[in-house]
N, C-alpha and C positions, 0 to 999 in steps of 0.2 A: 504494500500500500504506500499511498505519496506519504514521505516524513515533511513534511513543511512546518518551521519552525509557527508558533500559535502566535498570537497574542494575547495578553494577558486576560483570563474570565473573565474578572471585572476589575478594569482599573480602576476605582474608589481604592480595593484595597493598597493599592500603590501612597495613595495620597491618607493617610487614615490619620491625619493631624486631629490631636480633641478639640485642640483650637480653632477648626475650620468651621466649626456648624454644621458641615453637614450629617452629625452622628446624632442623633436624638437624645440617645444614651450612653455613646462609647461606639466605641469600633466593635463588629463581630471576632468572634475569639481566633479568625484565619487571618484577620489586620490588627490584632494585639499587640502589644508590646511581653506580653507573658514568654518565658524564654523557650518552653516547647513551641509552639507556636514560631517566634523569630527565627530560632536555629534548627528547626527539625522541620514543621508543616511547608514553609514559605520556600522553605528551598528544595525541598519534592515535589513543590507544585513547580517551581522552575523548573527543575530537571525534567518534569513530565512535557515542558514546551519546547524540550529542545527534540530535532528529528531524531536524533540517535537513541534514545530514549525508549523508544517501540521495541528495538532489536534487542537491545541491552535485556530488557524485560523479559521479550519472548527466549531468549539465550537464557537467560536465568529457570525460567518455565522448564525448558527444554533439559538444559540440567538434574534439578531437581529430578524429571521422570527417572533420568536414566539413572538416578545413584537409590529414586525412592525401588525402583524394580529391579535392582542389584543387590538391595540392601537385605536384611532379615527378616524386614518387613513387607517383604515382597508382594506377599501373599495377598494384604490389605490393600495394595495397590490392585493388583486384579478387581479385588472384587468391589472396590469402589466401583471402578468405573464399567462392570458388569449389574450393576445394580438395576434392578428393573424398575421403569417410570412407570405409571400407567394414567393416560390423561381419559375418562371415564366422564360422556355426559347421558342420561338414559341408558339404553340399550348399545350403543355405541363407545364402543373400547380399542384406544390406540393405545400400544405397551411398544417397546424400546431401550433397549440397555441405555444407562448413561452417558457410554458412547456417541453410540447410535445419535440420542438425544442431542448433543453438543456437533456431529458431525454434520446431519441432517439439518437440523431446526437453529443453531445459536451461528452457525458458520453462514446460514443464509443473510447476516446481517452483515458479515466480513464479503460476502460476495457483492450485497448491495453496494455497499462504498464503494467495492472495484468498478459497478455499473456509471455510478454517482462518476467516479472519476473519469471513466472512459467520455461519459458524457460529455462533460465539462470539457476536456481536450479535443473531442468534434467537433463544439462549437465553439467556443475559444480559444484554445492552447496547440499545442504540438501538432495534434492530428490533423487541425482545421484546413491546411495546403500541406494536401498530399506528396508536393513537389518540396517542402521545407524536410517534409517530414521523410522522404525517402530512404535517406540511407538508414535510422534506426528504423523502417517497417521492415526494409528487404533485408535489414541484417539480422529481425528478432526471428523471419521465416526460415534464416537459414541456420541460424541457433534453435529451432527447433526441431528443422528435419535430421541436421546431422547429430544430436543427441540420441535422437531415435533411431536412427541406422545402425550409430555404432552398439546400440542396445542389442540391437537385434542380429547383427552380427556375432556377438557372445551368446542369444539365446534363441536363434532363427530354428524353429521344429520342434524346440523342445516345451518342455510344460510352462515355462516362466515366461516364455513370448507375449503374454497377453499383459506386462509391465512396460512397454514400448513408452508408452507416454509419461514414465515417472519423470525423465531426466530433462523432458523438454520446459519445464517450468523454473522462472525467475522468480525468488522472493523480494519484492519490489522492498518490505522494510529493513531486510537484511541486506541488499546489497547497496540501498541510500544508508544504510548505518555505515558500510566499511566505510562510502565516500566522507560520511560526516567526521567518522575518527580520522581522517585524512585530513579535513579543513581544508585552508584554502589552496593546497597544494593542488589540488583540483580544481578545475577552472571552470565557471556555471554551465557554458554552453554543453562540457561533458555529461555535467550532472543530467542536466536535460534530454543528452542522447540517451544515457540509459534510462533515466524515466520512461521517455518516450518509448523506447525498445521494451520494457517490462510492460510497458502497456499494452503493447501490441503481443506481447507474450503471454497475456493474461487472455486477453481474446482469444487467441489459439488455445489457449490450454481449456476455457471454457466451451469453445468448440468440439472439442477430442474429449472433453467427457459429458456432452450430450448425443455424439453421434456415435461414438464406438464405446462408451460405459455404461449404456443403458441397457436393461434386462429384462422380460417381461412386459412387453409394451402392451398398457391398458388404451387402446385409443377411446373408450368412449368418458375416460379422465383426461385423457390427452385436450379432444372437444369443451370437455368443462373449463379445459385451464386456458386453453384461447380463447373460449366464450370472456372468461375474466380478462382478460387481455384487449382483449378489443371493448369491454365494459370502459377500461382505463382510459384509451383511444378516443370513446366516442365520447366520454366525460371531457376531457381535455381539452374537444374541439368548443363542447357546449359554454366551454371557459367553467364548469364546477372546480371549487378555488378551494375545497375542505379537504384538510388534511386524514380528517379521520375516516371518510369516505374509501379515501386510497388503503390506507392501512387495512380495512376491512377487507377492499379487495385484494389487499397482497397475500393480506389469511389465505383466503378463498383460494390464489391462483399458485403458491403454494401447498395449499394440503390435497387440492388437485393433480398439481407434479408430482406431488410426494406418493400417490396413489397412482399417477400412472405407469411409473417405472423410472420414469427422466428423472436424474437428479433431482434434488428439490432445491438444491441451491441455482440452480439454475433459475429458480423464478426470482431469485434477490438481483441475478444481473439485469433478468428484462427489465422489472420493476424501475430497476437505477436508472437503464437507459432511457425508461418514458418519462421519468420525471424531468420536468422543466427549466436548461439548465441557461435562460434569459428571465428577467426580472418581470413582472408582471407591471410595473414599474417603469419610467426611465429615472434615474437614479437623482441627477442633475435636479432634473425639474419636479421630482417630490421632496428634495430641498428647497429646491427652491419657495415652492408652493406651503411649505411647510414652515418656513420662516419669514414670509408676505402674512398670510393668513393668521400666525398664531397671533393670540391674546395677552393681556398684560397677566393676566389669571384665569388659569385654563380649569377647564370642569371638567368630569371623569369623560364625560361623550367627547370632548375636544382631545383629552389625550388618546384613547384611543384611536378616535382617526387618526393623530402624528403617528403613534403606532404603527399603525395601518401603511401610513404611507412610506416611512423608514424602514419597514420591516419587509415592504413588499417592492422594496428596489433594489432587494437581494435578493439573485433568482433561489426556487425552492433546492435547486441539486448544492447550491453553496451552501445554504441553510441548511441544511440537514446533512452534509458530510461534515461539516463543523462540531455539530451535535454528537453525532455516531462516529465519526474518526477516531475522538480517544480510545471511546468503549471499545472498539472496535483492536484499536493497537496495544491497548494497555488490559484489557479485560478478556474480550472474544479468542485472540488469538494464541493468549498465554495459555487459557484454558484447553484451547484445542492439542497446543503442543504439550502439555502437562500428561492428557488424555493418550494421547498418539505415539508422545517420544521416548515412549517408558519400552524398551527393550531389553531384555534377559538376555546377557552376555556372557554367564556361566555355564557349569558344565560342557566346556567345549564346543559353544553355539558361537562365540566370535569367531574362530580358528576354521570352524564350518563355514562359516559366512563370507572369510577373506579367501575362501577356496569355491565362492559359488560364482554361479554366470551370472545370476542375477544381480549379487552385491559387485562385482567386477564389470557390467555393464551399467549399471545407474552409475558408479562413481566416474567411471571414465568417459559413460554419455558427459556429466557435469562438467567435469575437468578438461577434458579434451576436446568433444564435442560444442563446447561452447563458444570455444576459443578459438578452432577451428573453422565453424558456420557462421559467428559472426565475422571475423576478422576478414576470412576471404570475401562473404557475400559485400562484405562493404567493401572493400578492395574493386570487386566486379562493379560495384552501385557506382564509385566514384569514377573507376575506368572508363566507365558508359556514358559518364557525365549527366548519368541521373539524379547525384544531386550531389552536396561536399561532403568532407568531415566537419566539425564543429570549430569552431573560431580559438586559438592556442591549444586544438589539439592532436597532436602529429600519432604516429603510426604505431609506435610503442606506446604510447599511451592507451589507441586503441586496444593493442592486446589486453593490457591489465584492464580495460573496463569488459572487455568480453571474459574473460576469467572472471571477474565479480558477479556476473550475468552467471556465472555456475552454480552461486548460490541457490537452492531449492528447494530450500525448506519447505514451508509453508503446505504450498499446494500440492509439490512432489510426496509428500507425506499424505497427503486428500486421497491423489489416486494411487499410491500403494494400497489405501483401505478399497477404494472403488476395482481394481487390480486382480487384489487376492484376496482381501475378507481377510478378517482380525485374527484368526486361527492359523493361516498356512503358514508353514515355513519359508516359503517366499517370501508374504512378507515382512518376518523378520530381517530376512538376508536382505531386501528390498531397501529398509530403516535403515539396516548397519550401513547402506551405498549412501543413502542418502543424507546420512547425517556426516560418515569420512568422507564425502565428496564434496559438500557443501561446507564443512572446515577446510579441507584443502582449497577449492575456489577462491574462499575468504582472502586466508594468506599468501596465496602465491597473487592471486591480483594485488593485495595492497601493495608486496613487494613491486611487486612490477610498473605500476603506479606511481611509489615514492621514486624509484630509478628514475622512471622514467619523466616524470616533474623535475628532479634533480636535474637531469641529461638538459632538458627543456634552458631552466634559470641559469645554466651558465653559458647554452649555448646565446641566449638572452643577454647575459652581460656582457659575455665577449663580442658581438655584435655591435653591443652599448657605447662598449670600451673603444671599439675600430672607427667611431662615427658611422656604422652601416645601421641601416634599419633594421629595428628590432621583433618585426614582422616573422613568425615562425614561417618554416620554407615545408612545413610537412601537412598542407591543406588537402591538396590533392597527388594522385601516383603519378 
């Protein structure tokens, strides 16, 4: 998911002077001056604004599984998260392990923000000129096919082949985390390509598990869950502006999917991309209108129209990935790797696992395959003069962001469950790939990176130093 650093909740607390009037009765206890408060709350709510923040979390998440399901207490780990729900209204009984529950139902929220985001870069950002945006689409399509070749090259006939799609997935928070421990040694327009390139990795990946991870196709839920879909559509057109209208129909057009076979998280992308990601609003002029108009002493019906008008010059996909983004980086996804990244590595299950096709093909799709599909496809993208590299960033550098791009957490761990199912040995062997491959990605990109930032600033000064322009010479092949 994008790490973009926040802004603060609420800036009052910034300013929590008792002398200012504006406390009625003091500061709330998160603008105190009390010493928990100063030195412990205020500076976790910082750290939670900065982007690197999300990875940091989910790495910590991810941890804990693997030492909670190594440990003595193993056992307790299983059976948490085998725990059976069961949501009961009448006659009508949906049951689901913990899992299940968290995989299905709480991950469709982490998928919506992907939708929310993809949106928002169609019609604003990266995606919007397809000709800007070129070299990260054609370089995320080729970091995905050769991930999956080399997969399947290790497991072509045999029983693990149907993991092909583990290694084609970037974790958008894990690999803007390496860039953020990097800082400015990394230069934005890079940041951007691989945004860009995770984005369009995220679509691919949402792709390949609605058309080849689906089981059991119910079409006459299929029918119900478009019938909601086009409910969304024709609402949209009508201009229907309530929020809770949608959410009912999101119920509906997921428990739909969830019953017809297609993933269910599938309905959190469509969901994102119909939401509207232009202001209902023009922004300008409901300021403006909003500062003509207002009163010397406004009455409840006055403020709510400002309300009204301030609130709705921000389109709803910005407004609600703001809302859902933390939950989403800080809560949803910790949980999901908590749940998912707990593998059993004793009794001679690692040793098994550094000897399978399947943990030797997910790590080396990561590592190798990434590095490989984008670096070349972009080489070809630029050769063709279909589009550049990014502005200060030459060709080694590309490599180490195509290495960060191996990172695959997240969603590579999604469909190892959709893959092989929580029981098989695969996918274990599957985990152990995906967690050594996506540690190795990490570090050999950062290395690669810092080199190659290093290589960059002297070849920069020495340029500086000759009177020559300090213009990088490595834009295009």
């Amino acid at each position: 998911m994008t790490e973009e650093p926040q802004e603060s909740v609420d800036p009052i607390l910034e300013e929590h002077d008792h002398r200012s009037g504006i406390w009625r009765t003091g500061p709330i206890w998160m603008a105190s001056d009390r010493r928990l408060a100063k030195f412990v709350a205020r500076p976790i709510a910082s750290f939670l604004r900065v982007e690197v923040a999300g990875g940091v979390v989910l790495l910590a998440a991810a941890v804990i599984a693997l030492v909670w399901a190594n440990s003595p207490f193993a056992d307790s780990y299983q059976q948490l998260f085998e725990t059976e729900i069961t949501l009961r209204i009448g006659s009508f009984e949906l049951a689901e392990d913990l899992r299940h529950w968290i995989n299905d139902a709480l991950m469709v929220i982490f998928f919506f923000v992907v939708g929310l985001e993809i949106k928002y870069e169609m019609v604003a950002g990266e995606l919007r000129d397809p000709r800007a945006a070129a070299v990260p689409i054609i370089a995320a399509f080729g970091g995905m096919a050769v991930p999956a070749a080399i997969y399947l090259a290790f497991n072509s006939g045999g029983a693990g082949a149907d993991g092909w799609g583990i290694p084609m997935a970037t974790d958008i928070a894990f690999a803007l985390g390496v860039l953020a421990v990097l800082g400015r040694r990394i230069p934005a327009p890079a940041r951007v390509f691989l945004l860009t390139l995770a984005i369009v990795d995220d679509i691919g990946a949402i792709a390949v598990i609605a058309i080849f991870y689906t089981a059991d196709l119910q079409l006459h839920w299929l029918a119900l869950a478009a019938a909601g879909v086009a409910a969304v559509v024709i609402l949209r057109r009508m201009r229907v502006w309530s929020l809770y209208v949608y959410i009912i129909l999101g119920v509906f057009v997921w428990f739909a999917m969830f019953q017809s076979g297609v993933h269910a998280t599938i309905a959190g992308v469509i969901m994102g991309l119909l939401t509207p990601a232009k202001p209902l609003l023009d922004e300008s002029q409901a300021r403006a209108y909003a500062r003509e108009s207002a009163a010397d002493e406004l009455t409840a019906t006055e403020v709510r129209r400002y309300r009204f008008l301030l609130g709705e010059s921000v389109s709803v996909a910005e407004r609600m990935e703001r809302t859902l983004h933390p939950w989403s980086s800080y809560v949803i996804l910790p949980i999901f790797a908590l749940g998912n990244a707990g593998v059993y590595l004793g009794g001679g299950v690692l040793g098994e696992a550094l000897g399978s096709s399947v943990t030797l093909g997910v790590a080396t799709g990561l590592v190798v395959g990434k590095i490989v599909g984008i670096t070349v496809t972009s080489w070809l993208a630029v050769r063709l003069k279909l589009g550049r590299l990014p502005t200060d960033t030459g060709w080694p550098m590309m490599v180490g962001l195509s290495a960060v791009a191996g990172v695959g957490f997240t969603v590579s761990l999604f469909v190892t469950g959709l893959a092989f199912g929580d029981d098989s040995m695969f996918a274990a062997d599957a985990k152990v790939g995906v967690l050594g491959g996506s540690v190795i990605a990490a570090v050999l990109g950062a290395v690669v990176l810092v080199v190659a930032a290093r290589r960059r600033d002297l070849h920069v000064r020495g340029d500086s130093g000759a009177g020559v322009s300090s213009q990088p010479s490595e834009h295009s092949a």
